[in-house]
C-alpha positions as CSV (number, residue, x, y, z in Angstrom):
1,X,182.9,11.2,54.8
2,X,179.8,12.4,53.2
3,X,177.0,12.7,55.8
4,X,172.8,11.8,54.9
5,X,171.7,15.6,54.1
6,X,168.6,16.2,56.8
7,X,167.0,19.5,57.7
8,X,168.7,21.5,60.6
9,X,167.0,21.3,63.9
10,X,167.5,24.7,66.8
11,X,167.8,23.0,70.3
12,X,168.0,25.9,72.2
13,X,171.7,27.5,71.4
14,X,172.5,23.9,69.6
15,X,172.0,23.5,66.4
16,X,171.8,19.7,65.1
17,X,171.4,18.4,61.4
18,X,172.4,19.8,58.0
19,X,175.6,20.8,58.1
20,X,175.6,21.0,61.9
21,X,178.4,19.3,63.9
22,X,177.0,15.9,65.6
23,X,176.5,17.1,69.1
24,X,177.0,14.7,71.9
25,X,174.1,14.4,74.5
26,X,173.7,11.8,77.7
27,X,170.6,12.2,80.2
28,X,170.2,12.9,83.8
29,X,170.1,10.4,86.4
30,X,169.8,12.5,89.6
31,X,165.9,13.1,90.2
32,X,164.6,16.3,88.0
33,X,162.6,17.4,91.2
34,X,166.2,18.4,92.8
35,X,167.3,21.0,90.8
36,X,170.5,21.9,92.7
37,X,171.2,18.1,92.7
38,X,170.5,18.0,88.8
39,X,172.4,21.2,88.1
40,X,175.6,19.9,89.7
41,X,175.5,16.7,87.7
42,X,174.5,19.1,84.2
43,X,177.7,21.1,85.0
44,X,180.0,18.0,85.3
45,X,178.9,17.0,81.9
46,X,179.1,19.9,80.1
47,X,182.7,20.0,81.4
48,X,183.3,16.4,79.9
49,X,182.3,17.8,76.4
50,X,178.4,17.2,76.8
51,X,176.6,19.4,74.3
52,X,172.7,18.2,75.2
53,X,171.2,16.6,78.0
54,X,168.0,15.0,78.8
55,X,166.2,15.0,82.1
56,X,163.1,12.7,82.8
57,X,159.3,14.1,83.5
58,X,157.6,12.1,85.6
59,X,155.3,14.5,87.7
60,X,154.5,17.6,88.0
61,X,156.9,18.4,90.3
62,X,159.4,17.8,88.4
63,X,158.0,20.1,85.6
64,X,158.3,22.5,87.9
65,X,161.9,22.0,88.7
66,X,162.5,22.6,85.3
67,X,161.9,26.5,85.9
68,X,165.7,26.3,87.4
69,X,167.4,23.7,86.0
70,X,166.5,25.4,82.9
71,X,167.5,29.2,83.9
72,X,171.0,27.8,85.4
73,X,172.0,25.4,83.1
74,X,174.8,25.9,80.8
75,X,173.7,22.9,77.6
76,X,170.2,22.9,76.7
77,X,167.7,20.9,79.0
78,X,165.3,18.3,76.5
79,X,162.4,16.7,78.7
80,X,161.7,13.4,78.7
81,X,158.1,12.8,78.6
82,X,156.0,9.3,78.9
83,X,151.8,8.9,79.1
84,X,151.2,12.2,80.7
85,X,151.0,15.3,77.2
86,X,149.9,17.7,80.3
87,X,153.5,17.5,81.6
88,X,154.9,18.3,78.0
89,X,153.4,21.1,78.0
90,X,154.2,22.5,81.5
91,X,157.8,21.3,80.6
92,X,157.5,23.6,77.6
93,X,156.6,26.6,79.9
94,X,159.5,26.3,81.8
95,X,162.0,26.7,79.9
96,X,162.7,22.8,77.8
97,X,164.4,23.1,74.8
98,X,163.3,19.9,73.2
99,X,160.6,17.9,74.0
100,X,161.1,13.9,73.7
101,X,157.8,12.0,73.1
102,X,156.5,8.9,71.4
103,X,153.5,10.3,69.9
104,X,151.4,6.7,70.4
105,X,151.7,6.6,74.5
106,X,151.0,10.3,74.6
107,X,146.9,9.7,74.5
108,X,144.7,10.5,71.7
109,X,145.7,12.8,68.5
110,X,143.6,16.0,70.2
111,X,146.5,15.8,73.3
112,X,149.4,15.4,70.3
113,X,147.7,18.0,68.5
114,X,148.4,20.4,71.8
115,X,151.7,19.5,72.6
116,X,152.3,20.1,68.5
117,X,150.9,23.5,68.5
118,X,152.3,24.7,71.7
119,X,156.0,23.3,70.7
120,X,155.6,25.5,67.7
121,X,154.5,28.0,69.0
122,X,157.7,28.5,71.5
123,X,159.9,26.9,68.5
124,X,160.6,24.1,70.6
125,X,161.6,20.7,68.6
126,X,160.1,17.4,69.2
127,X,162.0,14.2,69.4
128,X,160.0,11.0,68.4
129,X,161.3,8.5,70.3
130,X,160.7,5.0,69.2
131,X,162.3,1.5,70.4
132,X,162.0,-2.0,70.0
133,X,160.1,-2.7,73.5
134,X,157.6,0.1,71.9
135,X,156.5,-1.2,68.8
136,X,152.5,-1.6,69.1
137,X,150.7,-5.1,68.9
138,X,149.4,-4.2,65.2
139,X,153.0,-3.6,63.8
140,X,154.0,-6.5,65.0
141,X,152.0,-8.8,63.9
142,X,151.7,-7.1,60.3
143,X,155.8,-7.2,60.1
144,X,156.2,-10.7,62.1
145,X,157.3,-9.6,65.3
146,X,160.5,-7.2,66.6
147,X,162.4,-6.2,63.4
148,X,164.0,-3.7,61.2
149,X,160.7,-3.4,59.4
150,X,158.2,-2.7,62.6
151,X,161.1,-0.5,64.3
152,X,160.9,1.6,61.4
153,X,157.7,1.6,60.1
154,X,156.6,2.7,63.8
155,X,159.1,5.5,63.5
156,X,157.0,6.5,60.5
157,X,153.5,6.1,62.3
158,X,154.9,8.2,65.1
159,X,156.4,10.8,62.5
160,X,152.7,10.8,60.5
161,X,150.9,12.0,64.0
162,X,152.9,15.5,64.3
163,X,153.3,15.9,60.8
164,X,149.0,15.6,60.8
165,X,149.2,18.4,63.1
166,X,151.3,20.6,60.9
167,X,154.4,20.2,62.9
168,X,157.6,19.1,61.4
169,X,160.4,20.6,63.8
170,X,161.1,16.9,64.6
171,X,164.3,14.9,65.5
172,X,163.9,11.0,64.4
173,X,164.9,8.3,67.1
174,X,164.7,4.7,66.8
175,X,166.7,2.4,69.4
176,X,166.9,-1.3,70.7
177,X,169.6,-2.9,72.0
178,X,170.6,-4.9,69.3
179,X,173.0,-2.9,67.5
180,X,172.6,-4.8,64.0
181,X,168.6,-3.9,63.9
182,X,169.1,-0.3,65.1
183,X,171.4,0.2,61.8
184,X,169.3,-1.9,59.3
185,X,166.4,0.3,61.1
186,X,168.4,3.6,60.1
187,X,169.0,2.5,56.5
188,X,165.2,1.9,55.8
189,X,164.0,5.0,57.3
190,X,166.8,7.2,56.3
191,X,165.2,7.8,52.8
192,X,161.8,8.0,53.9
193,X,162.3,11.4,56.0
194,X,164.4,14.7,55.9
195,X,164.6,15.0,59.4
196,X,167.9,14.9,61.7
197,X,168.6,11.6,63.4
198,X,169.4,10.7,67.2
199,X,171.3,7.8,67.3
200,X,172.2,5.3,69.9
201,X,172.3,1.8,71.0
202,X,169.9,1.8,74.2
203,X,170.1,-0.4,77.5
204,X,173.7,-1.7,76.2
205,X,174.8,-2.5,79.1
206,X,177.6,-1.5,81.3
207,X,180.6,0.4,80.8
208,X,182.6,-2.2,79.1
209,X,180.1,-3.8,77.0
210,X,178.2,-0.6,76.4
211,X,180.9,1.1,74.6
212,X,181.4,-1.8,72.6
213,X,177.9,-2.5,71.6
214,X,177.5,1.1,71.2
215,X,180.9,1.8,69.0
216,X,179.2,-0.9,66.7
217,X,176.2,0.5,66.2
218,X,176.6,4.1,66.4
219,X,180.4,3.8,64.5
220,X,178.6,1.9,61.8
221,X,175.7,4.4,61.5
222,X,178.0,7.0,61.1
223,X,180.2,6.0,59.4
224,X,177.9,5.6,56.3
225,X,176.5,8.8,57.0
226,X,173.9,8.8,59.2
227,X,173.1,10.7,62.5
228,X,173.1,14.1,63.8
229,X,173.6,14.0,67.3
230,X,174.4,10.4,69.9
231,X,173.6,9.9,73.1
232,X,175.5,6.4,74.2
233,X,173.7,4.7,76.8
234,X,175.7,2.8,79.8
235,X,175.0,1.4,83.3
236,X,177.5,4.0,84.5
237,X,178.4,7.4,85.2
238,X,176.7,9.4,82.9
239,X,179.8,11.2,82.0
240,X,181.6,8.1,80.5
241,X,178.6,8.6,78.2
242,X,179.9,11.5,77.1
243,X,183.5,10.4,77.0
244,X,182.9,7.1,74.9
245,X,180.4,9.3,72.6
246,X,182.9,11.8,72.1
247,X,186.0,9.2,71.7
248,X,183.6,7.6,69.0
249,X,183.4,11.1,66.9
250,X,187.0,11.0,67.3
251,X,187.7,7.8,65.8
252,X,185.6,8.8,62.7
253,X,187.3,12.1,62.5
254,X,183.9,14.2,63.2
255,X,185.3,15.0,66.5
256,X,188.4,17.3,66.4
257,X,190.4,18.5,69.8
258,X,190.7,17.0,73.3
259,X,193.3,14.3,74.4
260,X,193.6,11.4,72.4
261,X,195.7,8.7,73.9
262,X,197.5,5.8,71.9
263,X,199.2,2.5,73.5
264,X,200.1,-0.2,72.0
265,X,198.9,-3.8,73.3
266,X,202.3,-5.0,75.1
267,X,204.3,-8.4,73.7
268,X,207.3,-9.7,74.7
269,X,210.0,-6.8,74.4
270,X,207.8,-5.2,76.9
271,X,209.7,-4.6,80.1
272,X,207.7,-2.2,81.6
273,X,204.5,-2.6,83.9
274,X,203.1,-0.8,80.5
275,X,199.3,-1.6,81.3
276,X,198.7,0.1,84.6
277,X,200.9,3.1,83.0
278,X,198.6,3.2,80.2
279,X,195.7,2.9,82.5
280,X,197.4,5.7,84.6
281,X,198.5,8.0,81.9
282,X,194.4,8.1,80.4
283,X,193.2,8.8,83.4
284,X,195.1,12.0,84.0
285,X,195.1,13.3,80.9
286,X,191.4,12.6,79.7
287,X,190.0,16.2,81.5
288,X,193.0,18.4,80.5
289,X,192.0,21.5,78.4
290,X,194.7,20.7,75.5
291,X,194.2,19.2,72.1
292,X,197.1,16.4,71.7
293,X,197.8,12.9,70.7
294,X,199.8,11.1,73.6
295,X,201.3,7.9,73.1
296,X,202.5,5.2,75.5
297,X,204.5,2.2,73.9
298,X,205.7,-0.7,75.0
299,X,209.6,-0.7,73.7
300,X,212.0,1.7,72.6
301,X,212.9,-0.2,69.4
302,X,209.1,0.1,67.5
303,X,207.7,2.7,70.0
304,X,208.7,6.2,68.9
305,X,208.5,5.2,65.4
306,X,204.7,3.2,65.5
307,X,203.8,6.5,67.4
308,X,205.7,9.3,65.2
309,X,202.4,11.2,64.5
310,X,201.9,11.5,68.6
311,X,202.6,15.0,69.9
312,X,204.3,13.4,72.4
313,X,204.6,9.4,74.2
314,X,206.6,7.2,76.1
315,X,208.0,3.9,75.2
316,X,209.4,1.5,77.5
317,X,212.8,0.2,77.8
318,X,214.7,-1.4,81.0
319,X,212.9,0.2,84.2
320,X,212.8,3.5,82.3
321,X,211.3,5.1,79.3
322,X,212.3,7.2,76.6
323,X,210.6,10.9,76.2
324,X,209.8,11.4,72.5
325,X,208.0,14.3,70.6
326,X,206.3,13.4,67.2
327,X,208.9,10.2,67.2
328,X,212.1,12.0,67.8
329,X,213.6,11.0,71.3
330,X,214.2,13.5,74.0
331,X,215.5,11.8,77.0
332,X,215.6,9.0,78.9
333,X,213.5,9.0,82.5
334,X,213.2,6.5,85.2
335,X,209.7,4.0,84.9
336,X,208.3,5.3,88.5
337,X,208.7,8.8,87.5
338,X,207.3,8.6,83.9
339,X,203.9,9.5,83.6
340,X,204.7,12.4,86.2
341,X,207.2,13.7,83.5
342,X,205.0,13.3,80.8
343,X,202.4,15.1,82.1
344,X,204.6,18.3,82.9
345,X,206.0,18.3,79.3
346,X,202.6,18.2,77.9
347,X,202.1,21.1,80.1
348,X,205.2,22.8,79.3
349,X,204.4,22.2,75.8
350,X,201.2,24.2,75.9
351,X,202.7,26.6,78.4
């Protein structure tokens, strides 16, 4: 698919927009102020695929952290920054490699104007950061309240203050939780500005519902070109952000690699407890360091041959299940010992 052409944007050793790959990003949840506590949880993501993550300011103490988590970490650290423009900057000192700000809760256009000039000074990027519970009273009522129109229009507001100050290393991001007003949002502004787009779906709710309130609006941005790096917000373990946002790329073919698991959703021929195998068989293979298709099918009759471009997959017969590589069978093995077999062919296979 043709992606929206936007300027390219350095985040540290990452390198969003252009004709950048869409990096995958999450945020912290530990408290920034323990470093060792927020570098174990930085590691775990970056293992899960996690190409940026973002860790909230709130003090000065927690600037301060960011000395370390900043030296040690292995994904660029972006700081999250709200009211306070004197913790942007100390942020900036040690060691941020993006800054996220909404430019009209920062104070008054002199404190903008020094975040601005130190950012590019240190060639540190600035993410504007706008949502719908941030729109100001004056866009509202000018618009008629929470819409694509005000969510957009504040965007551009926000955009207008750095670009004032000369500063246009900027990253564009404009949430709610509705999905259908974050993509009408996108499609108004996306014309309006060359800068790379952060895209998401915030508060969307747990793990179940996030991913599907976040598939809808993130798929749908993306899918008609828009976006340069996702962050997809859950009530969860920040690393199934990471595993849904990633799983999303892959859907759209923007994502190649990893383990990419197929099933089919059971009917009548199945004999076979196929669900909790399913269940089982993603769960061991979601953190292995191979790029394959695996497939788990219900029968033996449709299985092999709904799955034939699967490296390799199970479908289910009478208490056992037939082995098959890319839809040719290879043997037959008994239902409790299955996803125990499967997994040592696929680690045969890349042996």
């Amino acid at each position: 698919m043709k992606r929206f052409e936007t300027s390219k944007v350095h985040i540290g050793n990452v390198t969003i927009g252009g004709d950048a790959p869409i990096a995958v990003q999450s945020m912290n949840n530990t408290d920034t102020c323990d470093a060792q506590a927020t570098l174990e949880q930085i590691r775990a993501l970056a293992s899960a695929g996690c190409d940026i993550t973002r860790v909230a300011i709130l003090n000065m103490e927690a600037a301060e952290a960011l000395k370390t988590i900043t030296k040690e970490s292995p994904i660029p650290v972006v700081a999250d920054i709200h009211f306070d423009y004197r913790l942007a900057l100390e942020a900036m000192r040690n060691g941020a490699a993006k800054i996220r700000i909404n430019p009209g809760n920062i104070g008054g256009e002199d404190r903008v104007l020094a975040v601005a000039e130190m950012a590019k000074e240190r060639g540190i990027p600035i993410r504007v950061g706008v949502n719908s519970g941030s729109i100001g009273k004056d866009m509202l009522a000018k618009y008629g309240g929470v819409n694509a129109k005000s969510l957009s229009e504040s965007a551009l507001y926000a955009i207008s203050i750095l670009e004032k100050c000369g500063f246009h290393d900027i990253v564009v991001s404009m949430k709610s939780s509705d999905p259908l007003l974050t993509i009408e949002s996108h499609r108004l502004l996306r014309e309006k500005v060359p800068y790379p787009f952060h895209i998401g779906v915030t508060e969307a709710g747990t793990l179940r519902e996030g991913i599907i309130r976040s598939g809808v609006g993130i798929g749908a941005l993306l899918a008609e070109g828009i976006g340069d790096t996702i962050r997809v917000s859950l009530t969860d373990d920040p690393i199934e952000e990471v595993r849904a946002g990633i799983s999303i790329l892959r859907a759209l073919k923007l994502r190649s690699g990893g383990m990419r698991l197929v099933s089919c959703p059971t009917c009548g021929r199945t004999k076979v407890p196929l669900i909790q195998i399913a269940q089982e068989v993603e769960k061991r293979i979601q953190d292995l360091p191979f790029s394959m298709t695996v497939a788990v099918m219900g029968c033996v009759v449709n299985g092999p041959g709904e799955a034939r471009e699967a490296d390799i997959g199970i479908a289910g017969g009478v208490d056992e299940f037939l082995l098959f590589c890319k839809g040719e069978p290879v043997r037959r093995v008994p239902a409790e010992s299955a996803v125990d077999e499967l997994i040592r062919t696929i680690y045969d296979m890349n042996a």
